[in-house]
Each structure stands twice: as structure tokens, then as C-alpha cells.
MIBA-737003 format. One record per atom (N, C-alpha, C, O, CB): atom name; x, y, z. Coordinates in steps of 0.2 Angstrom, whole numbers. Last residue first. Glycine has a CB too. Example, Ala and Ser with C-alpha at 12.3 -4.5 7.8 and 13.67 -1.06 7.14 Angstrom:
// MIBA-737003
+----+-------+-------+-------+
: at :    xx :    yy :    zz :
+----+-------+-------+-------+
:  N :    64 :   -11 :    35 :
: CA :    68 :    -5 :    36 :
:  C :    64 :     0 :    39 :
:  O :    67 :     6 :    40 :
: CB :    70 :    -3 :    29 :
:  N :    66 :   -28 :    39 :
: CA :    62 :   -22 :    39 :
:  C :    66 :   -16 :    39 :
:  O :    71 :   -17 :    42 :
: CB :    57 :   -22 :    45 :
+----+-------+-------+-------+
//
This chain:
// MIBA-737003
+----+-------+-------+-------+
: at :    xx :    yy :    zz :
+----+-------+-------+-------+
:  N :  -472 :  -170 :   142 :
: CA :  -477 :  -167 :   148 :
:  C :  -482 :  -171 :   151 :
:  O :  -486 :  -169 :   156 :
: CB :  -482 :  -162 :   145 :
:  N :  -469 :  -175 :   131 :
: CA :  -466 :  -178 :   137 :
:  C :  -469 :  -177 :   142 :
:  O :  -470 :  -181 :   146 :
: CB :  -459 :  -175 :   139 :
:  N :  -475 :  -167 :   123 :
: CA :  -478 :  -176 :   123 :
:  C :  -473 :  -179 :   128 :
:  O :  -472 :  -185 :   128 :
: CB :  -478 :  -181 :   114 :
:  N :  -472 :  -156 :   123 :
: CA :  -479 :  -157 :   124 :
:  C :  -479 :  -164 :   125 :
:  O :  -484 :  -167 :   128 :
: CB :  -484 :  -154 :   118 :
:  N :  -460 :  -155 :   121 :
: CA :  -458 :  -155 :   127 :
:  C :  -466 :  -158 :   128 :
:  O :  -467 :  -161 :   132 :
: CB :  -455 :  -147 :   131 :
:  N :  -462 :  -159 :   107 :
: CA :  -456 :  -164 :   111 :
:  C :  -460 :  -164 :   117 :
:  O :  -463 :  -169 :   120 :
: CB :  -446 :  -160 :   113 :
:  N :  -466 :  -148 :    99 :
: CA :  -471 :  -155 :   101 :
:  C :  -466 :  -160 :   105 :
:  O :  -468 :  -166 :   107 :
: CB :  -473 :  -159 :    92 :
:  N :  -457 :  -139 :   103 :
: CA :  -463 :  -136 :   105 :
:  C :  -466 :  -143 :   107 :
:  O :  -467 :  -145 :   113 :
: CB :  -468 :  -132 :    99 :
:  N :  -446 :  -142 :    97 :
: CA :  -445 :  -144 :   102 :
:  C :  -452 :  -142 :   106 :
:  O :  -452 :  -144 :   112 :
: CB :  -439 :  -143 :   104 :
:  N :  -443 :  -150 :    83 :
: CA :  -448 :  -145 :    86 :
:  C :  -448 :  -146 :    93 :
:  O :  -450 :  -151 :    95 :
: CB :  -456 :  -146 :    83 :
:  N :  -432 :  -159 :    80 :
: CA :  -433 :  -152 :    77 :
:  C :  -439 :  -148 :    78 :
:  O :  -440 :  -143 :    75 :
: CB :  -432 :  -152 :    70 :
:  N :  -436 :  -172 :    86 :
: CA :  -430 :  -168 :    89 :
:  C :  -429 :  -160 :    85 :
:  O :  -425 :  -157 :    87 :
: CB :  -421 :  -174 :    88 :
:  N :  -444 :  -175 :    70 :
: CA :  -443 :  -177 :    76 :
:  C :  -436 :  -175 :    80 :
:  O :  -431 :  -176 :    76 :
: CB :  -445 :  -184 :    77 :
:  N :  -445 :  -173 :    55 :
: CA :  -443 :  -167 :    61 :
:  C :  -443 :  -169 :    65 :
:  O :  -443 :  -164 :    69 :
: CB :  -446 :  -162 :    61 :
:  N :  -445 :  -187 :    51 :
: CA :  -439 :  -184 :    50 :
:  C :  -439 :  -178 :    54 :
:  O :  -434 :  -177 :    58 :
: CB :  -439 :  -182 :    43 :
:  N :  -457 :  -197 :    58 :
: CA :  -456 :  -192 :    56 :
:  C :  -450 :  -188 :    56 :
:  O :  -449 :  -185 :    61 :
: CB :  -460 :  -191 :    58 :
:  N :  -453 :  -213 :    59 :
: CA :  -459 :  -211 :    54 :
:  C :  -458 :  -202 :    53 :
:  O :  -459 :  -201 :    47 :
: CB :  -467 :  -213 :    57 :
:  N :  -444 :  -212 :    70 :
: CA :  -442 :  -216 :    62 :
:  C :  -446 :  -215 :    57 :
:  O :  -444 :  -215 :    51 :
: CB :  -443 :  -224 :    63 :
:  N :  -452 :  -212 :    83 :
: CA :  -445 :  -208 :    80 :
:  C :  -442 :  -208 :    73 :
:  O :  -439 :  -203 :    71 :
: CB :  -441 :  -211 :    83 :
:  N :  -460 :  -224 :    85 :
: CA :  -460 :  -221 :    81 :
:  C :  -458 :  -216 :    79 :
:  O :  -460 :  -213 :    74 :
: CB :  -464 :  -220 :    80 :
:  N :  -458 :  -238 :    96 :
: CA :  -453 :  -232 :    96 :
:  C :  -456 :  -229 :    87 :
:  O :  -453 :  -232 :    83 :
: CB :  -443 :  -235 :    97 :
:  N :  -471 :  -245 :   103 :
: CA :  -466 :  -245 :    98 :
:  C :  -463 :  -239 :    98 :
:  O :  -466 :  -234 :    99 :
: CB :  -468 :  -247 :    92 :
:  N :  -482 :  -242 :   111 :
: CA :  -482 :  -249 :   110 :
:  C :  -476 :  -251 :   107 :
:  O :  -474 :  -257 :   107 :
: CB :  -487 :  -251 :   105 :
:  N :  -486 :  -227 :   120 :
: CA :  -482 :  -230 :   114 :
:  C :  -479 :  -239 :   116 :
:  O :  -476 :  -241 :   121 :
: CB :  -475 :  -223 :   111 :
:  N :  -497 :  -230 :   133 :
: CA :  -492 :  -227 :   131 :
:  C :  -489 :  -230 :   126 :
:  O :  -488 :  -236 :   126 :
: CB :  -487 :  -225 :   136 :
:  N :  -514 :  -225 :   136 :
: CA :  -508 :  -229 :   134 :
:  C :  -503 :  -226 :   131 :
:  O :  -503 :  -221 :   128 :
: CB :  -510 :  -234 :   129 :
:  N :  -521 :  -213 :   138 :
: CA :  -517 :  -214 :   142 :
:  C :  -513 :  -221 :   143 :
:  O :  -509 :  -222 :   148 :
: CB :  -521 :  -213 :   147 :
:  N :  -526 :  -213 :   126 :
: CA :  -521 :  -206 :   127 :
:  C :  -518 :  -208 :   134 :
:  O :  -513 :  -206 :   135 :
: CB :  -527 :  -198 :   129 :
:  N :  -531 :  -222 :   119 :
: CA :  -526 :  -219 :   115 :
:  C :  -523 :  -214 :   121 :
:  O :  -517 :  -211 :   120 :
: CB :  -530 :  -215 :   106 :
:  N :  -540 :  -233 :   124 :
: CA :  -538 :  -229 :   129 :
:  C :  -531 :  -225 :   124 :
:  O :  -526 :  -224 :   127 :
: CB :  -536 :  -234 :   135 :
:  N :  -538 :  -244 :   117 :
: CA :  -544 :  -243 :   118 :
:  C :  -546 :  -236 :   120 :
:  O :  -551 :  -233 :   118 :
: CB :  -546 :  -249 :   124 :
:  N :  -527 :  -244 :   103 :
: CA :  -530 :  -243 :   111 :
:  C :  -536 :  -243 :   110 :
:  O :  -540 :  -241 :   104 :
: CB :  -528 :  -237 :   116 :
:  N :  -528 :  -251 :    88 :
: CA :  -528 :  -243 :    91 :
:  C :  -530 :  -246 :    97 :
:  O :  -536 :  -249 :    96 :
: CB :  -532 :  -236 :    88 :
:  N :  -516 :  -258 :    79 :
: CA :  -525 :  -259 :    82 :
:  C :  -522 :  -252 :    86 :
:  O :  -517 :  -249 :    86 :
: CB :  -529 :  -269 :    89 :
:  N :  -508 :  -257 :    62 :
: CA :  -505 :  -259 :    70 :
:  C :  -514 :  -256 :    75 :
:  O :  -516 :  -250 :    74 :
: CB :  -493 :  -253 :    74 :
:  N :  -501 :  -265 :    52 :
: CA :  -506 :  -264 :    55 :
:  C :  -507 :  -264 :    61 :
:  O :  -506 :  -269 :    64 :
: CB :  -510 :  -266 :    52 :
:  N :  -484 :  -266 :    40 :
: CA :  -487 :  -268 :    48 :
:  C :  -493 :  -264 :    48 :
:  O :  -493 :  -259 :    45 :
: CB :  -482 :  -265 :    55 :
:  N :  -481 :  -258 :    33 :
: CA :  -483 :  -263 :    31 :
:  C :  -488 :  -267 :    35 :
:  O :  -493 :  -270 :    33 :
: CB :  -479 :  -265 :    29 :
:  N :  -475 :  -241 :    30 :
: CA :  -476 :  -246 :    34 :
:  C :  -483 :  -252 :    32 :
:  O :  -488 :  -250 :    30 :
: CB :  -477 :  -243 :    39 :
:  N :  -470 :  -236 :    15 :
: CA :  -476 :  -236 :    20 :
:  C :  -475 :  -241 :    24 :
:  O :  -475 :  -247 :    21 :
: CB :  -483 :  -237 :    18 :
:  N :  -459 :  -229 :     5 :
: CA :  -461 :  -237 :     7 :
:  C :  -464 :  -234 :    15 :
:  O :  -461 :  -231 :    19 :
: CB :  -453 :  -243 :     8 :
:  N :  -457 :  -219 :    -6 :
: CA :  -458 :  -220 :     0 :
:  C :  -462 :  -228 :     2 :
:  O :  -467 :  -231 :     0 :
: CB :  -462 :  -214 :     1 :
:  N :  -446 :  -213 :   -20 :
: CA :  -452 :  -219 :   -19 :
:  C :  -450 :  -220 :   -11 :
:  O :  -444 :  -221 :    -9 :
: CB :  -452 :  -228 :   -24 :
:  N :  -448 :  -196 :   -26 :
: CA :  -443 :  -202 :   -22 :
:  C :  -449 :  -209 :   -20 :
:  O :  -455 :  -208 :   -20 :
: CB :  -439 :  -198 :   -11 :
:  N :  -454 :  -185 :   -27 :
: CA :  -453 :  -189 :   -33 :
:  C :  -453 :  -196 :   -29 :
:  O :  -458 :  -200 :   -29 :
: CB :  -447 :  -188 :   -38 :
:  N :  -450 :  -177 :   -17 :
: CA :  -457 :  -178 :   -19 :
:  C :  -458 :  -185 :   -23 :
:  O :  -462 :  -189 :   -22 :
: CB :  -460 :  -170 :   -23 :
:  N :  -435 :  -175 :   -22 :
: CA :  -439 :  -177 :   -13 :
:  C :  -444 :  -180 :   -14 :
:  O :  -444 :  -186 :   -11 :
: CB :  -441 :  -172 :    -9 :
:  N :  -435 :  -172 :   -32 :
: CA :  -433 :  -179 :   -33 :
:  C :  -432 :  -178 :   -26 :
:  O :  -427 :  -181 :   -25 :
: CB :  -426 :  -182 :   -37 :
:  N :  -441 :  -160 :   -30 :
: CA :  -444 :  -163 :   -34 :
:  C :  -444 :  -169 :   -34 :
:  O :  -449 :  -172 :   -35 :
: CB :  -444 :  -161 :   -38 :
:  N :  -428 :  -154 :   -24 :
: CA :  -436 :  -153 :   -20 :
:  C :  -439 :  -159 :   -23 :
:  O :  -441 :  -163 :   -19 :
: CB :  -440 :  -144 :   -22 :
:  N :  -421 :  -151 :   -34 :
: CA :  -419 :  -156 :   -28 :
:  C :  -426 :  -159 :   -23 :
:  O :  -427 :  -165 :   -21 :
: CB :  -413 :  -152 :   -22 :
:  N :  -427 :  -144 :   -41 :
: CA :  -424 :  -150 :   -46 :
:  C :  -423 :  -154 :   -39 :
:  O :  -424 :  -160 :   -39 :
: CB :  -417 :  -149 :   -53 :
:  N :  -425 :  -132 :   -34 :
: CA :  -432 :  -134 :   -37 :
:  C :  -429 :  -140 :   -37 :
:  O :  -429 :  -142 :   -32 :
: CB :  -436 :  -131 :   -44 :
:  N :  -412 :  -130 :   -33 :
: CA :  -415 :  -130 :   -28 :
:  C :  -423 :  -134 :   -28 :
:  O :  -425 :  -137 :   -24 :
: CB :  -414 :  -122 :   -26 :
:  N :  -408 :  -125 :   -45 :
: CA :  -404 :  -132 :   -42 :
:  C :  -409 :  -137 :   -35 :
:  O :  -410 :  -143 :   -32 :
: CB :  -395 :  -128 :   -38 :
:  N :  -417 :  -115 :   -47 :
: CA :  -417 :  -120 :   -52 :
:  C :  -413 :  -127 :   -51 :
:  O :  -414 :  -133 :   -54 :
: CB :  -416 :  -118 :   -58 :
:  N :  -408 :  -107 :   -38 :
: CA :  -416 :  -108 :   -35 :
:  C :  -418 :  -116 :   -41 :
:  O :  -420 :  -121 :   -38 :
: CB :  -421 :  -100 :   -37 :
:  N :  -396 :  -105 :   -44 :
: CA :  -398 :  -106 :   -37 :
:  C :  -407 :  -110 :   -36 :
:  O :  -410 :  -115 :   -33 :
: CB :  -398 :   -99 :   -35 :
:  N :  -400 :   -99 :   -55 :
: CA :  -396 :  -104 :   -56 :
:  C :  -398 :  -109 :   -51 :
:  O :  -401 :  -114 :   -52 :
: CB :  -389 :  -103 :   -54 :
:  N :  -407 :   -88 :   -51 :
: CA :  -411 :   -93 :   -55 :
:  C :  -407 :  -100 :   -54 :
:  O :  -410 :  -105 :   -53 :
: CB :  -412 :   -91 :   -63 :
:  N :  -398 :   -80 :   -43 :
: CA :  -402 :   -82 :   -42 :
:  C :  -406 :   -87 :   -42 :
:  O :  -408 :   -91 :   -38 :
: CB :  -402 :   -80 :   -43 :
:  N :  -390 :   -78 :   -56 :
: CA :  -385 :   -84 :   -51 :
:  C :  -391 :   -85 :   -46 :
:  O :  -391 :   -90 :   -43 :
: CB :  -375 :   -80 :   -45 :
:  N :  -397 :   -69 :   -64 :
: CA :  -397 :   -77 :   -65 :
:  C :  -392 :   -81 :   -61 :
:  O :  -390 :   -86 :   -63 :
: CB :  -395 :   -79 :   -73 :
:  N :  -400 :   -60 :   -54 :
: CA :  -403 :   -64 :   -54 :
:  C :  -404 :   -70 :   -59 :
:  O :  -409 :   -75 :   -59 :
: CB :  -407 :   -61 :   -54 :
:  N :  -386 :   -54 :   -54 :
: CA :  -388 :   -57 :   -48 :
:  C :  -394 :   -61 :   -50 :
:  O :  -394 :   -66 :   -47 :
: CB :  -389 :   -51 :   -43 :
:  N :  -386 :   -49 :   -67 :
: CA :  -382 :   -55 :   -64 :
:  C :  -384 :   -57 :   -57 :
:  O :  -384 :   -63 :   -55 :
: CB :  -374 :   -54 :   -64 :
:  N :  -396 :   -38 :   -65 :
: CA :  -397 :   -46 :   -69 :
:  C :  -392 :   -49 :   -68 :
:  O :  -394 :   -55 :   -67 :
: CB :  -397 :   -46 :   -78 :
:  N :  -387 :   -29 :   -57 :
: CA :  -397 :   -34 :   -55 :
:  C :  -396 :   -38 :   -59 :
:  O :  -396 :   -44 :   -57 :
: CB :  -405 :   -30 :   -58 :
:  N :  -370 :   -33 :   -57 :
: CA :  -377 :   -29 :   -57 :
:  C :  -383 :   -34 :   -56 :
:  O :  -383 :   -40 :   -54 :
: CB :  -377 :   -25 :   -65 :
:  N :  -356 :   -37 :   -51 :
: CA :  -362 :   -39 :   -49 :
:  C :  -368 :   -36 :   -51 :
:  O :  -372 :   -36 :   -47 :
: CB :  -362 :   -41 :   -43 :
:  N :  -339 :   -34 :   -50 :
: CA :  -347 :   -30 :   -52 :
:  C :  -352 :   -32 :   -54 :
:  O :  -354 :   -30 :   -60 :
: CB :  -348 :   -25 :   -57 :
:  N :  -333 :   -45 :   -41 :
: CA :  -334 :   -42 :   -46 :
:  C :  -339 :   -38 :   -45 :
:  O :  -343 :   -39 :   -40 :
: CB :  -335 :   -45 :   -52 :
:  N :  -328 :   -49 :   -27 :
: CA :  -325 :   -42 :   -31 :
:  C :  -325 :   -39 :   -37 :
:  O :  -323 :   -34 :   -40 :
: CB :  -319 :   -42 :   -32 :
:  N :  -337 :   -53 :   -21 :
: CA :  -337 :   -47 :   -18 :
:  C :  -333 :   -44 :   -23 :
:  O :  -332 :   -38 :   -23 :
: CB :  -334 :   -46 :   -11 :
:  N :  -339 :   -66 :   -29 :
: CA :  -345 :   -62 :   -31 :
:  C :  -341 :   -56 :   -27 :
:  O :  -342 :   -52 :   -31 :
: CB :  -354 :   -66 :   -29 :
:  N :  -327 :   -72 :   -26 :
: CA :  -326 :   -70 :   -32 :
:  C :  -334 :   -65 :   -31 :
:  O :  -333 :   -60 :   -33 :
: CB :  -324 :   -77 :   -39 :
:  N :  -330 :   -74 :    -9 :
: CA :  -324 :   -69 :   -13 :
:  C :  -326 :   -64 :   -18 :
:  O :  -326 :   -58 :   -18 :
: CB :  -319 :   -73 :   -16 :
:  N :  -340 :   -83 :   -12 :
: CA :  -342 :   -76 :    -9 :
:  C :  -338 :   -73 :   -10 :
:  O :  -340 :   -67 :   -11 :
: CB :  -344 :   -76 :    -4 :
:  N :  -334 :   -94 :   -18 :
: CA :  -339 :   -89 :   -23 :
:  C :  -340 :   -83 :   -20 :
:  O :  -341 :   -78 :   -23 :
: CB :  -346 :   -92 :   -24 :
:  N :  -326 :   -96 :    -8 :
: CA :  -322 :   -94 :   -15 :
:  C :  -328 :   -90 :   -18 :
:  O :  -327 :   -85 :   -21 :
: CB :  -318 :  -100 :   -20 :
:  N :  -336 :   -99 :     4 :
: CA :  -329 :   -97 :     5 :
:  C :  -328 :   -92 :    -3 :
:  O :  -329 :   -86 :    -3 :
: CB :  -324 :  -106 :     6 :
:  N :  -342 :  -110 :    -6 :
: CA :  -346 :  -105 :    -4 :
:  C :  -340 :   -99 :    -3 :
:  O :  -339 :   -95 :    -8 :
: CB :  -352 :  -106 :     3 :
:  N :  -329 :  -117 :   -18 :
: CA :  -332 :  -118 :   -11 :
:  C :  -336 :  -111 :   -11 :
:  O :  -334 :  -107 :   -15 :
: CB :  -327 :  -119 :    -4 :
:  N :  -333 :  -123 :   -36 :
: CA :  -331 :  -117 :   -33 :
:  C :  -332 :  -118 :   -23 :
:  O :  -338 :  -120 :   -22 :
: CB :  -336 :  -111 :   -36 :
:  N :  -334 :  -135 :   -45 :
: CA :  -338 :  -130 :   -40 :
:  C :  -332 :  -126 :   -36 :
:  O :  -327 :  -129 :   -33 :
: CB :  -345 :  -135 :   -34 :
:  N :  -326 :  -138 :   -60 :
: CA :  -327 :  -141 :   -53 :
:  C :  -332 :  -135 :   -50 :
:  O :  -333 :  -130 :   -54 :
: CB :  -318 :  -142 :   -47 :
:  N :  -327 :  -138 :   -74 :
: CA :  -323 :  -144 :   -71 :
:  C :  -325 :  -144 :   -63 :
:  O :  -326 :  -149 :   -60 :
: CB :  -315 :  -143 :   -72 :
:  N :  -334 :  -126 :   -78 :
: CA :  -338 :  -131 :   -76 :
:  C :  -334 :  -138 :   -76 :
:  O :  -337 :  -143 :   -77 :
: CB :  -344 :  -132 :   -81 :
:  N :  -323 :  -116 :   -81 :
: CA :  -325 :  -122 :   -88 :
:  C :  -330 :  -126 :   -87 :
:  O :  -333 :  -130 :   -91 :
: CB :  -318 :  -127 :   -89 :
:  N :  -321 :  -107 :   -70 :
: CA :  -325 :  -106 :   -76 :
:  C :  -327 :  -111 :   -80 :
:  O :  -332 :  -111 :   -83 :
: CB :  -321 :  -101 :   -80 :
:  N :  -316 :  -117 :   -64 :
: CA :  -321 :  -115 :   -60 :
:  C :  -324 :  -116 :   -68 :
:  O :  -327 :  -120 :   -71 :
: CB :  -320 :  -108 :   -55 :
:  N :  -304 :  -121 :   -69 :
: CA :  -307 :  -125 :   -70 :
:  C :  -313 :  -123 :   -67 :
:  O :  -317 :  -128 :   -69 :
: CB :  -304 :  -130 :   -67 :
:  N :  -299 :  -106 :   -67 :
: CA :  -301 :  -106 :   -76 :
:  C :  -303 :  -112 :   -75 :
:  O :  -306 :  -113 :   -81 :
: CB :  -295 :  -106 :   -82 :
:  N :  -295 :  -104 :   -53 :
: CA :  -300 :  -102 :   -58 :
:  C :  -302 :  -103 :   -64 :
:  O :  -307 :  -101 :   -66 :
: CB :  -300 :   -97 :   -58 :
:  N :  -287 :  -115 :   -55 :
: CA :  -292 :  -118 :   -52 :
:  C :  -297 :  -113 :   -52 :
:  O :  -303 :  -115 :   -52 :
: CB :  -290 :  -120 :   -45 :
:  N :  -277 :  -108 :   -62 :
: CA :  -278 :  -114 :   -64 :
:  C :  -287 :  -117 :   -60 :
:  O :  -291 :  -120 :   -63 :
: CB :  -271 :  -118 :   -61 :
:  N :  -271 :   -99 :   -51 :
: CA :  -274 :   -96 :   -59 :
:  C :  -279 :  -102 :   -61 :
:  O :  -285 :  -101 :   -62 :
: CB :  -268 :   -95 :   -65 :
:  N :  -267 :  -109 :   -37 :
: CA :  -266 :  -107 :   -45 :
:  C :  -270 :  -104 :   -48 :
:  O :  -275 :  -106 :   -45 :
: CB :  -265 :  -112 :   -51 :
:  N :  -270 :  -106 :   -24 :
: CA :  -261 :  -109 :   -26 :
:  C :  -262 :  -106 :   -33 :
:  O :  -258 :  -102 :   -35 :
: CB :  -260 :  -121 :   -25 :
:  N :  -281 :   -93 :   -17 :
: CA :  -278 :  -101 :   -20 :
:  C :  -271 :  -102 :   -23 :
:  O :  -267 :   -97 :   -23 :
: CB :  -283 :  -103 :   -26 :
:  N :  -284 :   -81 :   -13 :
: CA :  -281 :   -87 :   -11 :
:  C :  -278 :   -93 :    -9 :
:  O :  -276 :   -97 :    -4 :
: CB :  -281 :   -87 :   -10 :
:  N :  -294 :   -74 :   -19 :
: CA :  -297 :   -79 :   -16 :
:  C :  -292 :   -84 :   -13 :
:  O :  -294 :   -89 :   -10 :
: CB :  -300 :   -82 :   -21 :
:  N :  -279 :   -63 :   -23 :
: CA :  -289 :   -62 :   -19 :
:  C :  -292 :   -70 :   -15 :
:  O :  -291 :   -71 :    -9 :
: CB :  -296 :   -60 :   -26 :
:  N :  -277 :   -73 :   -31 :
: CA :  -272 :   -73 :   -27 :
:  C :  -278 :   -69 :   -23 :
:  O :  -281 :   -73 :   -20 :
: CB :  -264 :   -69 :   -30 :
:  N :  -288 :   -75 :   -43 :
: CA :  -285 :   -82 :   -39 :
:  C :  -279 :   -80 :   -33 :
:  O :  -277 :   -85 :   -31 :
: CB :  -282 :   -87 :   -45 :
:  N :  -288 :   -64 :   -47 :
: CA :  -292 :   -65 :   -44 :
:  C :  -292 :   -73 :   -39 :
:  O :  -295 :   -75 :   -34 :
: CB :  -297 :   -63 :   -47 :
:  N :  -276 :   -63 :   -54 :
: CA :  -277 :   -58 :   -49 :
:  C :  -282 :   -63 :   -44 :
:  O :  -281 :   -64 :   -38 :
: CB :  -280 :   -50 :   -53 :
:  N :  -277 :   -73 :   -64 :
: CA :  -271 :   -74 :   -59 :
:  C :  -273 :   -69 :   -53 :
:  O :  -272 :   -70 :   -47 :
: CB :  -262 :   -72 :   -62 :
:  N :  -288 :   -67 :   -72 :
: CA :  -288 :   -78 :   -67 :
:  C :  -284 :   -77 :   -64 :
:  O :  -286 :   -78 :   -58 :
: CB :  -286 :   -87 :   -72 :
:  N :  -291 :   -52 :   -70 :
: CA :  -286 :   -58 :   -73 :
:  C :  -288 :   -64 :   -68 :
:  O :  -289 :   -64 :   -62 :
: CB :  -277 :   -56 :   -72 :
:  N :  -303 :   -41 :   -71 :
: CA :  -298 :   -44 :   -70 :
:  C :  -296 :   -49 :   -73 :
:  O :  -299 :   -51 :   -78 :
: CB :  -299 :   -44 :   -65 :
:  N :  -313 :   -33 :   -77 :
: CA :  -306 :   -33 :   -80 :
:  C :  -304 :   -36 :   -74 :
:  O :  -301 :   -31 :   -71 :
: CB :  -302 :   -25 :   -83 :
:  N :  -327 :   -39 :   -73 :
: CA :  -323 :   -31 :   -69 :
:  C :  -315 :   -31 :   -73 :
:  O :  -311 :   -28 :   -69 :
: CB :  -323 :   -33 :   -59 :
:  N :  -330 :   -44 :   -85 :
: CA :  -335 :   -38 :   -85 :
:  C :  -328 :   -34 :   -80 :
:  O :  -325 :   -29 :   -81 :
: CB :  -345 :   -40 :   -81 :
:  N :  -324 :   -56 :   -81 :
: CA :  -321 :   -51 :   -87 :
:  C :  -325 :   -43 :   -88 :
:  O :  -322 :   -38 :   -90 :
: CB :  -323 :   -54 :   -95 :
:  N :  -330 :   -61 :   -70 :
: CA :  -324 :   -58 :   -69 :
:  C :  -320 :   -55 :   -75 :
:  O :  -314 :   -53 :   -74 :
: CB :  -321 :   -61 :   -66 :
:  N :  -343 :   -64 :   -78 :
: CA :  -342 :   -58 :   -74 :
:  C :  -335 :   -56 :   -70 :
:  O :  -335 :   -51 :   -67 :
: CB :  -348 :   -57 :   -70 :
:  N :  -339 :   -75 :   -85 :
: CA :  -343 :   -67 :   -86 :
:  C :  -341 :   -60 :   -85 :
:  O :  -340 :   -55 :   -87 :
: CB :  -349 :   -66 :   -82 :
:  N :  -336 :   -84 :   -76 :
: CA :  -331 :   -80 :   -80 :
:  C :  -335 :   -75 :   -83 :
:  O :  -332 :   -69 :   -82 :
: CB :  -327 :   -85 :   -86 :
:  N :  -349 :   -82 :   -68 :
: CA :  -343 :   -80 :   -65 :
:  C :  -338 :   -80 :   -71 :
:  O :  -334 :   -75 :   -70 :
: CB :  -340 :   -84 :   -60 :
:  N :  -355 :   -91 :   -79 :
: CA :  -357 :   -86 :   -79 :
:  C :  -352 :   -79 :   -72 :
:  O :  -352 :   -73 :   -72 :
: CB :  -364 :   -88 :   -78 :
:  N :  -346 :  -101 :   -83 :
: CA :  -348 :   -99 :   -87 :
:  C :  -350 :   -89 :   -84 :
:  O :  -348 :   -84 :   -87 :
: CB :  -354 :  -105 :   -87 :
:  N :  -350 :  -109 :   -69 :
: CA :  -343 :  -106 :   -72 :
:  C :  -343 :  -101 :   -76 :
:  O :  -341 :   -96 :   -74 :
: CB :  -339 :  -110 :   -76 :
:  N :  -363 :  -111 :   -70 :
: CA :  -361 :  -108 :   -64 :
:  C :  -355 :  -105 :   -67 :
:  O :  -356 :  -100 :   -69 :
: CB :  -359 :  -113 :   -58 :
:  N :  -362 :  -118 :   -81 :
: CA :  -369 :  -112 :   -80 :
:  C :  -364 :  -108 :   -75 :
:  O :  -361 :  -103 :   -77 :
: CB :  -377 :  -115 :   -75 :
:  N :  -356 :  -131 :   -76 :
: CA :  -354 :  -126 :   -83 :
:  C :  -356 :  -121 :   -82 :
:  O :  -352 :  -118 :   -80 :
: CB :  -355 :  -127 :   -91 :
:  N :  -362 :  -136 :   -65 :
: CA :  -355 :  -132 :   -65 :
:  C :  -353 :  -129 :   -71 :
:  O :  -349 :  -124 :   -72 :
: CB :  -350 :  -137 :   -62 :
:  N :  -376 :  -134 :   -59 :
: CA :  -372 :  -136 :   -66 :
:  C :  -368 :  -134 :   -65 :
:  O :  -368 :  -128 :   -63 :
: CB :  -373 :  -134 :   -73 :
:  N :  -380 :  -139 :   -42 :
: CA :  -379 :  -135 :   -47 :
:  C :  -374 :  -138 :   -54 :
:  O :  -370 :  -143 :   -53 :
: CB :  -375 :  -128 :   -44 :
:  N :  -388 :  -147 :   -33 :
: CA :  -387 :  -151 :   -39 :
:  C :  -384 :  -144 :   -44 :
:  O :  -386 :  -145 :   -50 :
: CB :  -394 :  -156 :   -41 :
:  N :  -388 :  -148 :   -17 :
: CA :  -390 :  -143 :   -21 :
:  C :  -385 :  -148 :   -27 :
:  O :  -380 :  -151 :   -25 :
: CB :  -389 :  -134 :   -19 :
:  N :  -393 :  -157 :    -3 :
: CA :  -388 :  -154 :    -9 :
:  C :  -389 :  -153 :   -14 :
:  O :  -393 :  -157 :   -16 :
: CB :  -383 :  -157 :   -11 :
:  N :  -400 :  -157 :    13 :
: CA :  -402 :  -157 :     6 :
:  C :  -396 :  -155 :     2 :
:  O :  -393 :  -149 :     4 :
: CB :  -408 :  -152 :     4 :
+----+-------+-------+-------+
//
């Protein structure tokens, strides 16, 4: 899943708060160890995203109080919702095929490889080992 953050919002609110702690675009771009000043103030403008790597920098050196934390929260989570939704949303195509059921469902064995129908297949390994058993 990729998170669809606004990058103005995001910027926006890190330049915030790296004025809130008096630093400088140049200080805290030599902290995060980047080449320019430059690539913090494209952060701030909502020109580009920030890596996790640089956000988790720039958030350890400012002063982060409760309410900023819970609108990089909201940020977060409102990127997080909006992705979830155009999951749910998404147009699913059903199999089209009709396919008869055994006579005998438990001791016939698969007719067709259905791996394809469920995405958590190889992510529970509970139901793996039970239907290799």
C-alpha cells in the first residue's frame, strides 16, 4: 500500500515547526545530511516528500509538542484512509467461470490452482501448513 501524503501539508507543517525550534534550513539540512539547504526549503514548499530516514531526523530535532504530533498524525492517517477507500472502491472483476463442486469436496483435490483468488495466500502460514496436512 502507498500512502498518498500532500506534500504541501506535510511541508508546510515541518517548516512550522523547524521555526518553532529556531533553527535554519542550512543547520538542519547539515543534521540531516544533505548536500543543500535547498532540499529543505523544497520539502517545506510541498515540491517533494521528505525520505522516512530525513523525516525521522527533522521530527528528533524539533520540538514536537501534542498538537503537532497529532496533526502529522491526522496527516498520516487521512493519507492512510483515502488509500484504504480507493482499495474498497477499486472495481473487482469476479470470476466468470462456474466451476460444479465434487461430489467428494474433501477428498478431491483442487481442479485448478486458486492462489490467484486470495492476496493473503503464503501470509498465514497457520492455513498453508493445515491444507498441506
Amino acid at each position: 500500500m502507498k500512502f498518498r501524503l500532500d506534500p504541501k501539508r506535510l511541508g508546510s507543517i515541518l517548516g512550522q515547526l523547524r521555526q518553532k525550534s529556531s533553527m535554519s534550513q542550512a543547520k538542519i539540512s547539515k543534521i540531516c545530511q544533505v548536500n543543500s539547504p535547498q532540499y529543505i526549503s523544497n520539502i517545506e514548499r510541498g515540491q517533494c516528500l521528505p525520505s522516512l530516514k530525513i523525516l525521522k531526523i527533522m521530527l528528533s530535532e524539533y520540538n514536537v509538542n501534542a498538537e503537532d504530533k497529532n496533526r502529522l498524525i491526522s496527516l498520516f492517517l487521512e493519507a492512510a484512509h483515502a488509500e484504504i477507500e480507493n482499495i474498497f472502491n477499486a472495481e473487482t472483476k469476479a470470476p466468470t467461470k462456474i466451476e460444479s463442486v465434487p461430489e467428494n469436496p474433501i477428498s478431491s483435490p483442487p481442479t485448478e490452482d486458486r492462489s490467484s483468488y486470495c492476496s493473503m495466500e503464503g501470509h498465514l502460514p497457520s492455513l498453508s501448513a493445515a491444507r498441506s496436512g
